[in-house]
C-alpha positions as CSV (number, residue, x, y, z in Angstrom):
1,X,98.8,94.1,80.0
2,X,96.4,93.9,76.9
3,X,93.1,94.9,78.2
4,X,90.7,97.8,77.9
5,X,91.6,100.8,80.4
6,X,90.3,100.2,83.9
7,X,89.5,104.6,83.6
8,X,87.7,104.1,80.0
9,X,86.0,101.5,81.1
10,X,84.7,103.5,84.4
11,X,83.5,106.3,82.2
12,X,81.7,103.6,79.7
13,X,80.0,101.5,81.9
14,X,79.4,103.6,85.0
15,X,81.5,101.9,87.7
16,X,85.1,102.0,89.1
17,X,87.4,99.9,91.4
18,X,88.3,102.4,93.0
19,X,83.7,107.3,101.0
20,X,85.6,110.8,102.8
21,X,84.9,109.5,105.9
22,X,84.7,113.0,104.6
23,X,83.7,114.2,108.5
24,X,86.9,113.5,110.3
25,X,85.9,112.3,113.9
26,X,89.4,111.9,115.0
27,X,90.2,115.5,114.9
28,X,87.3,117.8,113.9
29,X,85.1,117.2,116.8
30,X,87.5,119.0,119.8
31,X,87.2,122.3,121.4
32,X,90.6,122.8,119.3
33,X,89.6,121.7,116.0
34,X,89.1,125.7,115.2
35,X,88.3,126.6,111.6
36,X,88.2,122.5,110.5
37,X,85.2,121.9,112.5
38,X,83.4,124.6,110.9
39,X,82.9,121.8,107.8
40,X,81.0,119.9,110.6
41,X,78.7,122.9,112.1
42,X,79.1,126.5,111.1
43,X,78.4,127.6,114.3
44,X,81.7,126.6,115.7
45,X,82.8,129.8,114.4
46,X,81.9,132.0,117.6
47,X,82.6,131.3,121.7
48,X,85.7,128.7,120.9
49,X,89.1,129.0,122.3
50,X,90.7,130.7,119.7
51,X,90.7,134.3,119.1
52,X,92.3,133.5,115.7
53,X,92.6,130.0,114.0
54,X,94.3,129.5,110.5
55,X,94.6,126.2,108.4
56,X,97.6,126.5,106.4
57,X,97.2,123.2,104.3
58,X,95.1,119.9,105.2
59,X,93.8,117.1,103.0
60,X,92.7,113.9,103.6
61,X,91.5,110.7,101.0
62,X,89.2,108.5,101.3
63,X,87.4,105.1,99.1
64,X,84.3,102.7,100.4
65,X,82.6,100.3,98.3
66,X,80.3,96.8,98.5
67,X,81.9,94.8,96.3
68,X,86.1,94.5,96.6
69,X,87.9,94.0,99.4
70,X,91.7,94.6,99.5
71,X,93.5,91.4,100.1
72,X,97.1,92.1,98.9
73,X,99.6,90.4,100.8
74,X,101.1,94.5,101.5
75,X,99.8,96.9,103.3
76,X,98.3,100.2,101.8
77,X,100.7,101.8,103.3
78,X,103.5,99.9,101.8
79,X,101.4,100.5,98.4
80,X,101.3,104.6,98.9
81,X,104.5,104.6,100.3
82,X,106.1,102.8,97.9
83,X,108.0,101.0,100.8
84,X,106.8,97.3,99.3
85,X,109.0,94.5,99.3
86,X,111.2,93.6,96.0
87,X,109.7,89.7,95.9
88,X,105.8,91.9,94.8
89,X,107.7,94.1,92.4
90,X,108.5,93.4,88.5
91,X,111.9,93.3,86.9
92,X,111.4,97.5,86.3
93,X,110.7,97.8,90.3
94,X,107.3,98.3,89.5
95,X,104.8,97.2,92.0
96,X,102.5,94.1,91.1
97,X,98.9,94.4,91.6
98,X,97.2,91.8,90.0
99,X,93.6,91.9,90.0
100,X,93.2,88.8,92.7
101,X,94.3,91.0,95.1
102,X,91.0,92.2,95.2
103,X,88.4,89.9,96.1
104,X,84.8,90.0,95.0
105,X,81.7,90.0,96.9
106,X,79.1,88.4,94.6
107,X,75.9,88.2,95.9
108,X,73.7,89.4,92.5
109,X,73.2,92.9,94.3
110,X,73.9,96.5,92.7
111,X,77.2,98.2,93.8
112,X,78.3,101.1,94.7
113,X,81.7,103.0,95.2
114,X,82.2,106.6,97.2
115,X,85.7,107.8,96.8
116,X,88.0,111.3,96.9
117,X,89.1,113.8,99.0
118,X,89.4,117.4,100.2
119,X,92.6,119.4,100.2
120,X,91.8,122.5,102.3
121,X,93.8,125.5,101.3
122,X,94.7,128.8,103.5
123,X,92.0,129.8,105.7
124,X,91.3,132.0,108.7
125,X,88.8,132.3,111.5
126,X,88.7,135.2,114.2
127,X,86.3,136.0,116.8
128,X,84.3,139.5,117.5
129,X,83.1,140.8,120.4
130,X,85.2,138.7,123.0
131,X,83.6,135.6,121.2
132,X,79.9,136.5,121.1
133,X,80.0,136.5,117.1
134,X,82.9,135.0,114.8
135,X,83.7,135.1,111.1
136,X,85.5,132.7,108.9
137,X,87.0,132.8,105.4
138,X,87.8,129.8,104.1
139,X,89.0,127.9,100.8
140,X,89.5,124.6,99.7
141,X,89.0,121.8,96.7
142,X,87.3,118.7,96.5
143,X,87.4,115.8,94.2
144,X,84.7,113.4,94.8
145,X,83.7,110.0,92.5
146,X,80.5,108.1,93.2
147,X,79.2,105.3,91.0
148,X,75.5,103.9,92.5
149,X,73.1,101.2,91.2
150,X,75.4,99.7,89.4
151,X,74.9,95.9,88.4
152,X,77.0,93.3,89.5
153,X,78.3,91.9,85.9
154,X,79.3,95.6,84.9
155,X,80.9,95.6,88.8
156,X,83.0,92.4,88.0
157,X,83.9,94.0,84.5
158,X,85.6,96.7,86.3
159,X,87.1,94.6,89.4
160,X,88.7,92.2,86.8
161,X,88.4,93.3,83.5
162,X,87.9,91.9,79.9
163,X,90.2,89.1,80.9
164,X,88.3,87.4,83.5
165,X,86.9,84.0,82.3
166,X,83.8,84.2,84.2
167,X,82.2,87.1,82.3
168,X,83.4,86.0,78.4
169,X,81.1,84.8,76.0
170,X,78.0,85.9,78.1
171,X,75.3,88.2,77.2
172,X,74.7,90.1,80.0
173,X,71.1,92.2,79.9
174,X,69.5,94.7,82.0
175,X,72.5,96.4,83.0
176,X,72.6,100.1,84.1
177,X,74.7,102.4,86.6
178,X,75.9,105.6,87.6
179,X,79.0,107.5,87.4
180,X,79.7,110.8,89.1
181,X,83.5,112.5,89.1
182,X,83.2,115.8,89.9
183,X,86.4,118.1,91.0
184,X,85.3,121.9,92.5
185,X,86.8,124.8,94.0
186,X,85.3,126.8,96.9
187,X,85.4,130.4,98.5
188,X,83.1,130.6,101.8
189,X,82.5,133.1,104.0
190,X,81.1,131.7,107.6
191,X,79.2,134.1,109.9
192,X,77.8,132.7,113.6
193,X,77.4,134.2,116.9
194,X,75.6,133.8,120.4
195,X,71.9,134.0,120.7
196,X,71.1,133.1,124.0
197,X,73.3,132.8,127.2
198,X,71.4,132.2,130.3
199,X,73.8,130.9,132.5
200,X,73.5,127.4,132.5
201,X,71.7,127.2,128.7
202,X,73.6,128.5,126.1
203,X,72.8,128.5,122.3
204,X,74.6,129.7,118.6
205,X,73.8,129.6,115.5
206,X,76.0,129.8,112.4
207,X,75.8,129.7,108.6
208,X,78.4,129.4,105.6
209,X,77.9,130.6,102.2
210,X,80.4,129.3,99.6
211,X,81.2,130.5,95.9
212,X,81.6,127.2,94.1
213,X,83.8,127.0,90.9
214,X,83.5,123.6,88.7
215,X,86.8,122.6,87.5
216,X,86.3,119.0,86.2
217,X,83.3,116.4,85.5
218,X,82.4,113.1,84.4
219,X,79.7,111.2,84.4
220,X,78.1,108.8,82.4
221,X,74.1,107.6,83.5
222,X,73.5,103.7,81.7
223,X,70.2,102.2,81.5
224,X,68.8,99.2,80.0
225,X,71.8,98.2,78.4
226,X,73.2,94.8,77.7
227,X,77.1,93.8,76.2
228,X,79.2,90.5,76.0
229,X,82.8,90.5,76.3
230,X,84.0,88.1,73.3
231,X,87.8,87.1,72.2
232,X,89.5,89.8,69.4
233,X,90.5,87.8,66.4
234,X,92.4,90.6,64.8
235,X,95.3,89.1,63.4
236,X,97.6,91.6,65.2
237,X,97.0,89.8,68.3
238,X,97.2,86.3,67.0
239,X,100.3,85.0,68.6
240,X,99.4,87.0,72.5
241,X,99.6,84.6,75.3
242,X,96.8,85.7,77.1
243,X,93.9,86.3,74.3
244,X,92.8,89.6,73.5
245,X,89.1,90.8,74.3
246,X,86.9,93.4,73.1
247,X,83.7,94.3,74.5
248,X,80.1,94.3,72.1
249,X,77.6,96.7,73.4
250,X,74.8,94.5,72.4
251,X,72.0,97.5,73.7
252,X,73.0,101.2,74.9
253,X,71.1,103.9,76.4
254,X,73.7,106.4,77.8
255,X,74.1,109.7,78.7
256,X,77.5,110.7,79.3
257,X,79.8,113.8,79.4
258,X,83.2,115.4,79.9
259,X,85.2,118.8,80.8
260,X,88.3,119.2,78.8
261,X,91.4,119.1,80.7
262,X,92.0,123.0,79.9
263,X,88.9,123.5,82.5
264,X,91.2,123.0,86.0
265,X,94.3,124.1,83.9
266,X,92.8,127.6,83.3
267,X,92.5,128.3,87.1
268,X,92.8,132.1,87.7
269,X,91.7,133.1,91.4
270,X,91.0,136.3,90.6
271,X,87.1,138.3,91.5
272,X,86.1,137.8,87.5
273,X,86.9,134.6,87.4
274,X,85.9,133.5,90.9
275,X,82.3,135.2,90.1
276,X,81.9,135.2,86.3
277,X,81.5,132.4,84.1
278,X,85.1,131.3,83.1
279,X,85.0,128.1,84.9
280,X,83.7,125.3,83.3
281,X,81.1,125.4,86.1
282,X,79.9,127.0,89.0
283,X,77.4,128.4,91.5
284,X,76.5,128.6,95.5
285,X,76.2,126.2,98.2
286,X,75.3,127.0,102.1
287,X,75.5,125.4,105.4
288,X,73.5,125.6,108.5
289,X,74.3,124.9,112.1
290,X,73.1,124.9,115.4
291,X,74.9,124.2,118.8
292,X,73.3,124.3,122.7
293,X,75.4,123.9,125.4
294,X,74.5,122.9,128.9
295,X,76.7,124.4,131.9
296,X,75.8,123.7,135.1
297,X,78.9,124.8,136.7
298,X,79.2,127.5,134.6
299,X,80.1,130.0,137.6
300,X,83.1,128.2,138.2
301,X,84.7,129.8,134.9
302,X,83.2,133.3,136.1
303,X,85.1,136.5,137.0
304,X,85.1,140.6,137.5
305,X,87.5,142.6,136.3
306,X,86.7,146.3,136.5
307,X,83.3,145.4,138.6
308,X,81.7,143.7,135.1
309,X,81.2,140.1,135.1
310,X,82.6,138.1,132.8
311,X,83.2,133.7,131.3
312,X,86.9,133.0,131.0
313,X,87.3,132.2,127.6
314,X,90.2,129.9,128.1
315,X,88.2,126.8,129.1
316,X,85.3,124.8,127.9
317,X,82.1,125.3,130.4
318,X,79.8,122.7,129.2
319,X,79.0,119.1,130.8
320,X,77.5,118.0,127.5
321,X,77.5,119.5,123.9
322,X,74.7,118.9,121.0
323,X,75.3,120.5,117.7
324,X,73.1,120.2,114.3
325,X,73.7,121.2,110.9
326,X,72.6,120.9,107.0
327,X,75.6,121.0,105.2
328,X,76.0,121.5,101.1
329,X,73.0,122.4,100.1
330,X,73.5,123.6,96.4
331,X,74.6,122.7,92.8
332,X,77.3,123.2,90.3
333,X,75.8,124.6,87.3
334,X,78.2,123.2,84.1
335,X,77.7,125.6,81.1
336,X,80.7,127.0,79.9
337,X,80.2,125.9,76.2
338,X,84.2,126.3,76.1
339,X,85.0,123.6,77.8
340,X,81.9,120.8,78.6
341,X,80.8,118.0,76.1
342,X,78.5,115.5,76.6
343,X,76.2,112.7,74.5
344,X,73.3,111.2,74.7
345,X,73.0,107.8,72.6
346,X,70.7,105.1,72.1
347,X,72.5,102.3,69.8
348,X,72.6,98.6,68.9
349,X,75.3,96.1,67.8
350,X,78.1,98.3,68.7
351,X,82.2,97.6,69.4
352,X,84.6,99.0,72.1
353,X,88.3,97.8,71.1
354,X,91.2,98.3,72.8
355,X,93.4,99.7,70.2
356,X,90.6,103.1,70.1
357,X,91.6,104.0,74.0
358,X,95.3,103.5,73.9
359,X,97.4,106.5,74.4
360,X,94.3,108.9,74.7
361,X,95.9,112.6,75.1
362,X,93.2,114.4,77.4
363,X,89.6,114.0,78.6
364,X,88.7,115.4,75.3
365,X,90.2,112.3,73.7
366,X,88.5,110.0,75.4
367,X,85.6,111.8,75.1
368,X,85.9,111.3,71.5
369,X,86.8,107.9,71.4
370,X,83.4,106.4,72.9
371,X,81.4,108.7,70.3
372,X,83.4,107.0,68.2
373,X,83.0,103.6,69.3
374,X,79.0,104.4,69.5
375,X,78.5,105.9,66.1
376,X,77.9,109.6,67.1
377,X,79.6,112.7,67.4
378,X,80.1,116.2,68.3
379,X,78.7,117.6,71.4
380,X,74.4,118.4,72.9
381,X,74.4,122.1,74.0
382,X,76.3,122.0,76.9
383,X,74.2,122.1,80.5
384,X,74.3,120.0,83.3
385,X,73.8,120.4,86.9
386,X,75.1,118.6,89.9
387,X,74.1,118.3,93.0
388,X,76.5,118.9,96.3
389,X,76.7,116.0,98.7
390,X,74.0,117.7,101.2
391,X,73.9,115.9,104.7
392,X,72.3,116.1,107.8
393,X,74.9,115.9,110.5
394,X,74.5,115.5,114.4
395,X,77.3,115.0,117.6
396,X,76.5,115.0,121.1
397,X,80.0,115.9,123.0
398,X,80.2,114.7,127.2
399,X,82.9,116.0,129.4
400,X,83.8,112.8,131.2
401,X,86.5,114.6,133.4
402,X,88.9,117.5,133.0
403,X,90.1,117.4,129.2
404,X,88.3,113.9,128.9
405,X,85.2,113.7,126.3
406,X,83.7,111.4,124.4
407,X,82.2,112.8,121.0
408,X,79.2,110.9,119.2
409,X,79.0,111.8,115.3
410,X,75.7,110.7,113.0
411,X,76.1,111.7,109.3
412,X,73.3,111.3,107.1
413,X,73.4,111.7,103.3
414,X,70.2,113.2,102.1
415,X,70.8,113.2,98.4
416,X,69.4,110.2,96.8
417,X,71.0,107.6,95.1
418,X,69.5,108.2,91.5
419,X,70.3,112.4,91.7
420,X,73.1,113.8,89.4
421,X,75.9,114.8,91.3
422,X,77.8,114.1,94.5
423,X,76.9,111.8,97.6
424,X,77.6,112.2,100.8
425,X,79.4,108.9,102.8
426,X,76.5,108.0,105.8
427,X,78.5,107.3,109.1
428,X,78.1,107.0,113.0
429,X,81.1,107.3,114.9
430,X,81.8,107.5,118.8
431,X,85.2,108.9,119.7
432,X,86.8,109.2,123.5
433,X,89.4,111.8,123.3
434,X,91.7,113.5,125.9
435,X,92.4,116.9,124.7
436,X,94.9,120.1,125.5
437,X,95.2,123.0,124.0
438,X,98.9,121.9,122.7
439,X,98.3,118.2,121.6
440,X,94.9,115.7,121.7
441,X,94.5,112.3,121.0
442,X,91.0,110.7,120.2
443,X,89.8,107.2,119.0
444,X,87.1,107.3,116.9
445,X,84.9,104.0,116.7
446,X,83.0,104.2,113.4
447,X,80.4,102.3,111.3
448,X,81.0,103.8,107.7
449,X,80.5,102.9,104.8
450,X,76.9,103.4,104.8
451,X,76.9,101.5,108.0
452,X,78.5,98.7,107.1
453,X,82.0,98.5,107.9
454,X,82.8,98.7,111.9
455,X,86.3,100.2,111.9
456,X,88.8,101.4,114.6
457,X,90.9,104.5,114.2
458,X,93.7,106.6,115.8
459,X,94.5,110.5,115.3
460,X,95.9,112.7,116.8
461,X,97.4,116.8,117.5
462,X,100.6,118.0,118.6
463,X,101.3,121.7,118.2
464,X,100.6,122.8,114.6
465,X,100.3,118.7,113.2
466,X,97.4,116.7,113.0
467,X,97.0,113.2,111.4
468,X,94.7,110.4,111.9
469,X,92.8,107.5,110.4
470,X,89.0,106.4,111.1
471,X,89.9,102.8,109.5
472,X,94.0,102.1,111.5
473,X,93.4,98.2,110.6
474,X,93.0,98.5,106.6
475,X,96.3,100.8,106.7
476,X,98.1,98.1,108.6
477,X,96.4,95.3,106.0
478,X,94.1,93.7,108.6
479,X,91.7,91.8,107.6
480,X,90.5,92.1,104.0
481,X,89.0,96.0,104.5
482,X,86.2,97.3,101.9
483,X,86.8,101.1,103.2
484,X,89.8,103.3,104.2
485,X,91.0,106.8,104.7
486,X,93.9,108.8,106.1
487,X,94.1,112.4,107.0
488,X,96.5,115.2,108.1
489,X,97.0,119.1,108.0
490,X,98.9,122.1,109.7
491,X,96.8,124.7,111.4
492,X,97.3,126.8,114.4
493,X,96.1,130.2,116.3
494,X,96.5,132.4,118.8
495,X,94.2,131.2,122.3
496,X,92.0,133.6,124.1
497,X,93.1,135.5,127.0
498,X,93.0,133.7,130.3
499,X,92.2,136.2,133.4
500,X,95.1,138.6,134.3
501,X,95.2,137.2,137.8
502,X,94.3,133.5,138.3
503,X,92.1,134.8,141.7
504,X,90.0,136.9,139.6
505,X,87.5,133.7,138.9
506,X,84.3,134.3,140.8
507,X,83.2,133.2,143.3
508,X,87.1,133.0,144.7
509,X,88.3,129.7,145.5
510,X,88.0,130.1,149.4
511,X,84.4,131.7,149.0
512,X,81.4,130.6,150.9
513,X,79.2,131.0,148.0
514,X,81.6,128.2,146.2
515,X,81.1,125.6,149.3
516,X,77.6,126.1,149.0
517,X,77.6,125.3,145.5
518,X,80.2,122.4,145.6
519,X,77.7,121.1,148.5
520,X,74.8,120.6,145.6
């Protein structure tokens, strides 16, 4: 298909056709979500049921944006699967996806696109001090893309590139947008524990500190810029059937950079490179959490053993849950003159062709080919920061009944829309689960998609497995969805100890004390 590439384009003009619900309702909001739910609230780390909890391997993907919807006549599944029928497929077995299978929402408004993931890697939480205090080491990587305030005619270039008739022959003014692709590795360390235990009140507090590593960027900031698409009369491509294009960038003001490919290739987890500046970037980023936790029946989960009191740390005491948190606070700092390049240009009456990105080796290519197409070249001094996607996060948990709850999330993304870096995907879900401590299943409700899309998911645990969606309708094609995600991992633990003898539990089941109290 003779066109420019969809990915060149994206780093040129600042937008992509391609958010996490990054917070996973379905299955990090239980009283067994051990070490995942620590991304939620680091103070999940201490007083859960676990006395260890390990993540063996998890990821999850994610994409939200205002101005596509899918509307292919397969599912995504089908599409990630590969399991689509042979009438969508070329005579290679390829599967078609031609660009009307994503329908435009034009309404003259900027765009914006959140999209990525998170593979968690091996990680371990234990608790101390029969749960009063709890530690977790953790490690996983992220690959994030957000493009914001981005104008609708360099939106539709992307959606349907240099062949759709609508956008030839115009001049198209004003333009600017955002791109931000960042890829980073993390080592955290997460320390929490009990501050106050009254009987019915209880509090904790935890915090994470993480050693971030920055193994790939792009990004590429356009302002007052202005370009017409216009037919290539090269007489190479004189006898096509569908006419070739080439883009004019009529107006340019750009920054834009790159880390070559050897950046994430280069990966040595060792303390000098975790710590030193062989990355191509890096630095530190912190969470923050709160939980309170009000137990008015909390002598009901109440023994002796030896004549000293004690909670049995097999069950969950509260009636209702509320837990706050920052999370990400921090930057990436990308200075390793090794590996990052970047531009700024301001330039006139300038050409991007399609035969000058075809068969680009590496990010370094490309790189190279825009400087080309813009009239400059070589690198600035190479330093950059970008921001992490810090959030204010909130749930409320209510114990309908024994092992019924129903879980309300609120993330808020607290970076603006103009910062460098990473954005955090805004979301309010409410999520009924029924949980064990060997399998769960939960619901979650959820407006995402910076509030706009309602959606309806499905997850679930058994054992070791968990897997979910917050968006079940886009992967069974739906409707025409704008968002989507899917999520799944292996992680198990060890529970707490339950009382050696099940009469143990003060006041004993036959007790006066416990008819006076089941009177109230």
């Amino acid at each position: 298909m003779h066109k420019l590439s969809p990915i060149i384009l994206a780093f040129i003009l600042g937008t992509v056709v391609k958010g996490w619900s990054q917070h996973l309702p379905g299955v990090a909001m239980g009283n067994y979500s051990g070490i995942n739910s620590l991304y939620h609230n680091p103070a999940f780390v201490s007083d859960n049921r676990y006395s260890v909890h390990a993540n063996l391997v998890s990821t999850q993907f994610y994409t939200a944006n205002n101005h596509v919807k899918y509307d292919a006549p397969y599912s995504l599944v089908g599409l990630m699967t590969n399991s689509v029928s042979d009438q969508y497929r070329n005579a290679n077995g390829k599967i078609l996806f031609p660009r009307t299978y994503l329908k435009e929402k034009l309404n003259g408004n900027e765009k914006y696109i959140n999209a990525g993931g998170d593979t968690r890697l091996p990680s371990i939480m234990f608790q101390l001090f029969q749960g009063r205090a709890g530690v977790g080491i953790s490690t996983r990587v992220r690959y994030i893309l957000n493009t914001t305030n981005v104008t609708e005619p360099i939106a539709r270039l992307m959606s349907k590139t240099t062949l759709n008739p609508d956008i030839q022959g115009t001049t198209y003014g004003n333009q600017s947008g955002q791109l931000h692709f960042n890829a980073t590795g993390e080592v955290a360390l997460t320390l929490g524990g009990v501050v106050m235990d009254n009987e019915t009140d209880f509090f904790k507090v935890g915090f994470t500190v993480k050693r971030l590593m920055g193994l790939y960027n792009a990004h590429a900031v356009i302002k007052n810029s202005a370009f017409t698409v216009l037919p290539d009369t090269d007489p190479r491509y004189a006898n096509l059937v569908v006419p070739m294009q080439y883009i004019r960038v009529d107006q340019i003001d750009a920054q834009y950079g790159i880390t070559r490919d050897e950046g994430f290739q280069n990966i040595k987890p060792s303390p000098a490179w975790l710590f030193g500046g062989a990355p191509p970037g890096s630095g530190w980023g912190f969470d923050l959490g709160a939980i309170y936790e009000y137990r008015p029946d909390v002598h009901k989960y109440t023994y002796t053993e030896k004549g000293i009191r004690k909670r049995d740390a097999t069950k969950n005491k509260y009636l209702y849950r509320i837990a706050v948190s920052i999370t990400d606070i921090g930057r990436v700092h990308f200075k390793n003159p090794s590996y990052v390049m970047q531009q700024h240009v301001q330039a006139q009456n300038q050409e991007f062709l399609y035969e000058d990105f075809q068969k680009l080796p590496s990010s370094e290519g490309i790189y190279n080919a825009i400087n080309k197409s813009l009239g400059v070249s070589g690198s600035l001094a190479p330093n950059f920061k970008s921001v992490l996607p810090t959030a204010f996060q909130a749930s409320v948990d209510y114990n309908v009944r024994p092992n019924v709850y129903v879980n309300g999330l609120w993330v808020q993304n607290l970076i603006s829309q103009n910062a460098f870096g990473m954005k955090a995907e805004s979301v309010i879900a409410v999520t009924p689960r029924y949980e064990h401590k060997w399998y769960e299943i939960s619901v979650p409700v959820t407006l995402m998609n910076r509030y706009r899309s309602p959606t309806i998911g499905l997850a679930g645990r058994i054992g070791p497995l968990w897997i979910g969606t917050d968006h079940l309708t886009s992967l069974l094609n739906i409707g025409s969805p704008r968002a989507f995600n899917f999520y799944f991992g292996l992680s198990a633990g060890l529970f707490r100890k339950p009382p050696a003898e099940q009469n143990q539990c003060w006041p004993p089941e036959n007790s006066w004390l416990r008819r006076i109290f089941s009177k109230r």
